[in-house]
C-alpha positions as CSV (number, residue, x, y, z in Angstrom):
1,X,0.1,-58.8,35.8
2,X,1.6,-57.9,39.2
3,X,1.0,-54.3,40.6
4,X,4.0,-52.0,42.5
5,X,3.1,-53.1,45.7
6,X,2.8,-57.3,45.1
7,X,5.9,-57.3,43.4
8,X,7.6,-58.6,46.2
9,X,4.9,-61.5,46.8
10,X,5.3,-62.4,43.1
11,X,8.8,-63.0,43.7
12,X,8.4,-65.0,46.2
13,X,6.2,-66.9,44.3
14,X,9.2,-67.1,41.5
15,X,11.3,-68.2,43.9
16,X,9.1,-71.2,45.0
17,X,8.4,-72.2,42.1
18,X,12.2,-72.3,40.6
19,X,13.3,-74.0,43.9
20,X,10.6,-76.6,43.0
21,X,11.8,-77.7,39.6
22,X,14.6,-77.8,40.7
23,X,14.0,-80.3,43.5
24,X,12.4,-82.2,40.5
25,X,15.0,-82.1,38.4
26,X,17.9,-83.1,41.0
27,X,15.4,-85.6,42.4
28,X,16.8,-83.7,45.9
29,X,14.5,-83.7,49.0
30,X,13.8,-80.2,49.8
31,X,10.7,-80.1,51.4
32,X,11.5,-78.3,54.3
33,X,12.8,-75.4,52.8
34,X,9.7,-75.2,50.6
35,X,7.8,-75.2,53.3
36,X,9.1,-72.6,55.1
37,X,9.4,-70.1,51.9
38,X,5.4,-71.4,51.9
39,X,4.7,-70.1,55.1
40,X,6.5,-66.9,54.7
41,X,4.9,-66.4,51.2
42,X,1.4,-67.0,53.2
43,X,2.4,-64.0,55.6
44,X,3.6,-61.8,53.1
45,X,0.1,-62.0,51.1
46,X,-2.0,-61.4,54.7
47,X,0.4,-58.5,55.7
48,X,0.1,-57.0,52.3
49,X,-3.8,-57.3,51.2
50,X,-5.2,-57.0,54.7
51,X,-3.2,-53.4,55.4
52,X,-4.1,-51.8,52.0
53,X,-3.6,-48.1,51.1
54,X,-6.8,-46.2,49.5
55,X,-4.8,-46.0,46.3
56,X,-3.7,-49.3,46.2
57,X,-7.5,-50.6,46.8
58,X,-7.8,-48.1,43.6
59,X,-5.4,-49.9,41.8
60,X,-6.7,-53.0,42.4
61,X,-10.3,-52.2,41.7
62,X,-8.9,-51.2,38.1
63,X,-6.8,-54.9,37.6
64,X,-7.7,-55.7,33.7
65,X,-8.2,-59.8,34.7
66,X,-10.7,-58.8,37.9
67,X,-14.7,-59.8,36.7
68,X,-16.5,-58.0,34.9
69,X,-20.2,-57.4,35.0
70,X,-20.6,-60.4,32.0
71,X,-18.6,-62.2,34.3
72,X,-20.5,-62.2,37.2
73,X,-23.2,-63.0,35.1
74,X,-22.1,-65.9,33.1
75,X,-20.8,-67.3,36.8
76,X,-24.2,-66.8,39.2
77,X,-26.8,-66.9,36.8
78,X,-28.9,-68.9,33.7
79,X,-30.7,-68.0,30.8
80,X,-29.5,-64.5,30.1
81,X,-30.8,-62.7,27.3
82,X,-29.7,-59.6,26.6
83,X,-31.8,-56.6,25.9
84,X,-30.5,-53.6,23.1
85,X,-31.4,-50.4,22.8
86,X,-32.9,-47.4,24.0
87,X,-35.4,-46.9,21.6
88,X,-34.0,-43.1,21.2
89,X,-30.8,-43.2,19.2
90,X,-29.1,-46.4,19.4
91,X,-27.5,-49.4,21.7
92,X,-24.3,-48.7,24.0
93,X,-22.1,-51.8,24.3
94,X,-20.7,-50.1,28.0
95,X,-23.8,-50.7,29.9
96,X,-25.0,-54.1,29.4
97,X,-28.8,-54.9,30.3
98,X,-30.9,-58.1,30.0
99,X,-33.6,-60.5,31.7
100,X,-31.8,-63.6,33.8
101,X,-32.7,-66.0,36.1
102,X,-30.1,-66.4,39.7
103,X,-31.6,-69.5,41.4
104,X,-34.8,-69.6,39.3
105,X,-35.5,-66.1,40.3
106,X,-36.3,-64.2,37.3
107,X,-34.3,-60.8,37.3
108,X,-33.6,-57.6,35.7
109,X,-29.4,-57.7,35.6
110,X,-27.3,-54.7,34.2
111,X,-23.8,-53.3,34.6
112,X,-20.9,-51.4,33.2
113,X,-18.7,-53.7,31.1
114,X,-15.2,-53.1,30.1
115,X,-13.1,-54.7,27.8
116,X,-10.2,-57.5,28.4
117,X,-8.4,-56.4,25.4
118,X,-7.6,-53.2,23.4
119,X,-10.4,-54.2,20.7
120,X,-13.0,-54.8,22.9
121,X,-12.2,-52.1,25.3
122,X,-12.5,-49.7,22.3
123,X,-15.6,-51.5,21.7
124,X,-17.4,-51.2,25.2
125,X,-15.6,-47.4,25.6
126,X,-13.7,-49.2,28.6
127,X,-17.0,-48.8,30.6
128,X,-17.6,-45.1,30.1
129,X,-21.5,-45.1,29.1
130,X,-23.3,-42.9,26.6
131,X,-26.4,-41.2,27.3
132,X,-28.4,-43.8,25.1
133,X,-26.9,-46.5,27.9
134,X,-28.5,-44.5,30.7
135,X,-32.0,-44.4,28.7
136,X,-31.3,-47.9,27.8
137,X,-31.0,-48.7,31.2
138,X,-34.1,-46.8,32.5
139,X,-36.5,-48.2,29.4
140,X,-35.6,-51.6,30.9
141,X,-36.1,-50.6,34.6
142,X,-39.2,-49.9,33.6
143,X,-39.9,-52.5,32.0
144,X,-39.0,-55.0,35.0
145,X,-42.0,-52.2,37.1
146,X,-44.0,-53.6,34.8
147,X,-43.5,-57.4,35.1
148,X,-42.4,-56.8,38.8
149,X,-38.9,-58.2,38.4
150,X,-36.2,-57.2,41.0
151,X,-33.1,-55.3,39.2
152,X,-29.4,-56.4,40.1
153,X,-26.8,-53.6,39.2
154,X,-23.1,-54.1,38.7
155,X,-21.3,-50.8,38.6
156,X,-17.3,-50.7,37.1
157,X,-17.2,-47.3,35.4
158,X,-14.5,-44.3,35.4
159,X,-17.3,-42.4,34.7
160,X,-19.5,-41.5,32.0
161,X,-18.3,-40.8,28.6
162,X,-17.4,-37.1,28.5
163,X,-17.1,-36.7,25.0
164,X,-18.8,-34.1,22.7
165,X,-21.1,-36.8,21.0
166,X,-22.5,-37.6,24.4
167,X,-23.0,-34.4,25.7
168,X,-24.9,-33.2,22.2
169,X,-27.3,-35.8,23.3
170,X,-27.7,-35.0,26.7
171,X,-25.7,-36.9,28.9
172,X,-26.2,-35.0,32.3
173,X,-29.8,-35.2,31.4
174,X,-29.8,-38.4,30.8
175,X,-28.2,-39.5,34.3
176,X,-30.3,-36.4,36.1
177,X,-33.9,-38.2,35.0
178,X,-32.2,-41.8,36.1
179,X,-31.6,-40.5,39.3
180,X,-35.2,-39.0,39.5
181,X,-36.7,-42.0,38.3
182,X,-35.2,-45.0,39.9
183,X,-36.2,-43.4,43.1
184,X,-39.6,-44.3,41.9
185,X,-38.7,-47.7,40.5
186,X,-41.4,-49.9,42.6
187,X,-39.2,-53.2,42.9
188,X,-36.0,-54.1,44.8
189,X,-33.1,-52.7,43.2
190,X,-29.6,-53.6,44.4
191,X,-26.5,-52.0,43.3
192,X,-23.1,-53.5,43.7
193,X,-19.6,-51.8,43.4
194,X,-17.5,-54.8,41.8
195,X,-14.0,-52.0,40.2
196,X,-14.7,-48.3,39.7
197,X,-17.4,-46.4,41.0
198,X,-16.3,-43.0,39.4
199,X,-18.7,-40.0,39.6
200,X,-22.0,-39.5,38.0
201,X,-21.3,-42.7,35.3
202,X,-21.7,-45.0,38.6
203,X,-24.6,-42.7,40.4
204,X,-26.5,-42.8,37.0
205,X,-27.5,-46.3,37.9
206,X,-26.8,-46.2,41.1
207,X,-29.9,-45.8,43.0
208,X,-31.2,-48.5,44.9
209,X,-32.7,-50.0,48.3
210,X,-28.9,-51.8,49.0
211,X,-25.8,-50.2,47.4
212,X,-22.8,-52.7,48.1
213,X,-18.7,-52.5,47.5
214,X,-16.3,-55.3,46.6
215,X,-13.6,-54.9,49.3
216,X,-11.5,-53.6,46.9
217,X,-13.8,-51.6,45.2
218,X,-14.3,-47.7,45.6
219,X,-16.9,-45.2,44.6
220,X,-16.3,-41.5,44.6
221,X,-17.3,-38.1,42.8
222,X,-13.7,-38.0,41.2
223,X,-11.0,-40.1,40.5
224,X,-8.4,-39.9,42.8
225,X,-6.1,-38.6,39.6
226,X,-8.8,-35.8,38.8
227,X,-9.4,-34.7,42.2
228,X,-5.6,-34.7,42.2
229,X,-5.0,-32.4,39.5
230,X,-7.7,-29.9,40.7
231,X,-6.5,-29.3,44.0
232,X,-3.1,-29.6,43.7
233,X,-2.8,-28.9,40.2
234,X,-0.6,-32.3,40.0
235,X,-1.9,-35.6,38.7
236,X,0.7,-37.5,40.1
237,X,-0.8,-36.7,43.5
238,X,-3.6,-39.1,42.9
239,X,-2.2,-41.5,46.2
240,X,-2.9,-38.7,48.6
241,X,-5.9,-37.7,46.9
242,X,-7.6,-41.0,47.3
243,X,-6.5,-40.8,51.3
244,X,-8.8,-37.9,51.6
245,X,-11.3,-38.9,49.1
246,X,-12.5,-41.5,51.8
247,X,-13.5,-43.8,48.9
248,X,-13.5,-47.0,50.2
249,X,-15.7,-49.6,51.6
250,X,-15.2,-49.0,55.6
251,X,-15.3,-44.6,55.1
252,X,-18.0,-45.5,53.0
253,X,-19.8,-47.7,55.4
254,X,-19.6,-45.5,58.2
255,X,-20.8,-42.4,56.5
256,X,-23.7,-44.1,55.3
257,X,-23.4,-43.8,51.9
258,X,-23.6,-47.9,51.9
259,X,-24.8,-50.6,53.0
260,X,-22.5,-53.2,52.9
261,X,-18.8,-54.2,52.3
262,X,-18.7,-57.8,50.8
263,X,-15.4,-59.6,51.6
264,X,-13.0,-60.5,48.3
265,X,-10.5,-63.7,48.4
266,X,-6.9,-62.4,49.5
267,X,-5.3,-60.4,46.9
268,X,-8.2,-59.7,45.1
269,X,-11.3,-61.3,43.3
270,X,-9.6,-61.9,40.1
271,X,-7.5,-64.5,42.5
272,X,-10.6,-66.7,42.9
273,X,-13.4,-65.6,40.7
274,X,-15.8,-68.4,41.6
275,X,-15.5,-67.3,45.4
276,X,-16.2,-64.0,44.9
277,X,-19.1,-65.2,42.6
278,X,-20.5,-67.1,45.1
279,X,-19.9,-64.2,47.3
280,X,-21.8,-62.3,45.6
281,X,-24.8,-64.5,45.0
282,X,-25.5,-65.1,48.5
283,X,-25.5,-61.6,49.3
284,X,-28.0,-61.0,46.7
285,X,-30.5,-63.4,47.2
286,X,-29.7,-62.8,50.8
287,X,-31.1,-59.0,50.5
288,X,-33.6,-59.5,48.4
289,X,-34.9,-61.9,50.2
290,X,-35.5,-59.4,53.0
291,X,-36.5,-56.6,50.4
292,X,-39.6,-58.5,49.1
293,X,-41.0,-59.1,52.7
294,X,-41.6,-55.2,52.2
295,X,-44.5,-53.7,50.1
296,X,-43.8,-50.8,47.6
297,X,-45.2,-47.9,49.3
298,X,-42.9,-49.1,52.2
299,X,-39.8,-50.0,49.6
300,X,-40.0,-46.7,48.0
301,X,-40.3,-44.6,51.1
302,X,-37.5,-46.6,53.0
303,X,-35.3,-46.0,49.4
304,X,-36.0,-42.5,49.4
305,X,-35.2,-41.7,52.9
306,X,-31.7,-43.4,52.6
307,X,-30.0,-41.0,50.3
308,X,-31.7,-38.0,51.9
309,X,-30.6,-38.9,54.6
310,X,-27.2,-38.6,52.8
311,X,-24.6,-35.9,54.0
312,X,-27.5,-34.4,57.2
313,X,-25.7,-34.2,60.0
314,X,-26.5,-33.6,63.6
């Protein structure tokens, strides 16, 4: 699936291709010419993916073949077994949760997960969690307090599920008492933005000591289309919406609201998932490594100064 904006590359890319057969077919040395639509293909993609718009970042954090949280798992780490339930009212198939070992490290992983087809996207709610994911979500942070295993969090979510089932069982109370208590979760949690990190369905298990982006990633109050159609009254605004959003890594980065940007292979991670996999492992075990040099009184005063430290200026 090629977006607006890599059509041209993925002509290109036609082009090559065709001109290739067809040097195969004639038995016709061509080389030369490949080469040089090569090289001008290999400029295109730099020009394009390294001078991004906010809304094309947007529309590449939502590609349907980029990883998934199940992904990332099923790449990085062993013996996953997931966990079900929140012991209130039922299992949410949106939020995933489940002990795991990355390197022989035991862990506590979890994440949004959407689907890769219609059926299963109906079936995960394409990533919008329920309240019973949230408390789902907390039972098992609490549970890793207990057996002091550090949490890994993957957030790809629109946002949570705003329909009237969820919000008859308390869905804003639901992410409100996550917020409250993963503040006094007593291990190393890390967060990381791999698609969409839309609104209170991303903050609701997004506390932690390191919140991290995909480079083509973004994480915001509102979708750009939302914020879009409330200040402008016009959807179709959502491009000039995300502009001022600043909901990307680097306006992220320098307003503090994270703590790092991790670098995706050109044109994406669903180019290359098992670079951004490894990516992504190396930056995990490379910040927890220097989160367990620190003991919890220290971890959970350093974690709650960060985000109140949020939005003070001056």
């Amino acid at each position: 699936m090629a977006l607006e904006f890599e059509k041209p590359i993925v002509e290109l890319e036609k082009k090559i291709q065709e001109l290739r057969s067809f040097i195969s077919d004639k038995k016709i040395d061509l080389s030369s010419e490949v080469k040089k639509l090569e090289e001008k293909l290999e400029r295109l993609r730099k020009d394009t993916y390294t001078n991004l718009t906010p809304w094309q970042k947007v529309q590449l954090a939502r590609h349907p073949q980029r990883p998934y949280t199940l992904d990332y798992i099923n790449m990085l780490m062993t013996d996953f077994l997931e966990l079900h339930g929140d012991r209130l009212f039922g299992d949410d198939l949106a939020l995933v949760c489940g002990l795991a070992r990355l390197d022989k490290k035991k862990i506590l992983v979890m994440g949004h997960q959407k689907g890769k087809d219609t059926k299963e996207n109906l079936k995960r709610n394409f990533g919008c969690a329920h309240p019973e994911g949230y408390r789902k979500a907390l039972r098992l942070m609490r549970l890793a307090e207990e057996f002091d295993l550090p949490i890994v969090i993957f957030i790809d979510t629109p946002g949570a599920y705003p329909g009237i089932g969820a919000e008859e069982r308390g869905q804003s109370q639901a992410i409100a008492t996550n917020l409250m208590e993963m503040m006094r979760i007593s291990v190393p949690i890390i967060s990381i933005v791999i698609g969409e990190g839309g609104s209170g369905g991303a903050l609701g298990v997004g506390i932690a000591d390191k919140v991290m982006v995909l480079e083509n990633s973004y994480y915001s109050v509102i979708s750009p289309e939302g914020c879009a159609a409330i200040l402008w009254k016009d959807g179709s605004k959502a491009s000039q919406a995300a502009e001022v959003l600043k909901l990307t890594g680097p306006d992220l980065l320098k307003m503090g609201i994270i703590d790092e940007v991790i670098p995706e292979p050109l044109g994406g991670a669903h180019r290359d998932p098992a670079k951004i996999a490894q990516t992504v492992k190396e930056t995990i075990l490379r910040n927890l490594k220097a989160l367990e040099t620190l003991d919890k009184e220290e971890l959970l005063k350093t974690r709650y100064k960060k985000f109140r430290s949020m939005g003070v200026t001056g």
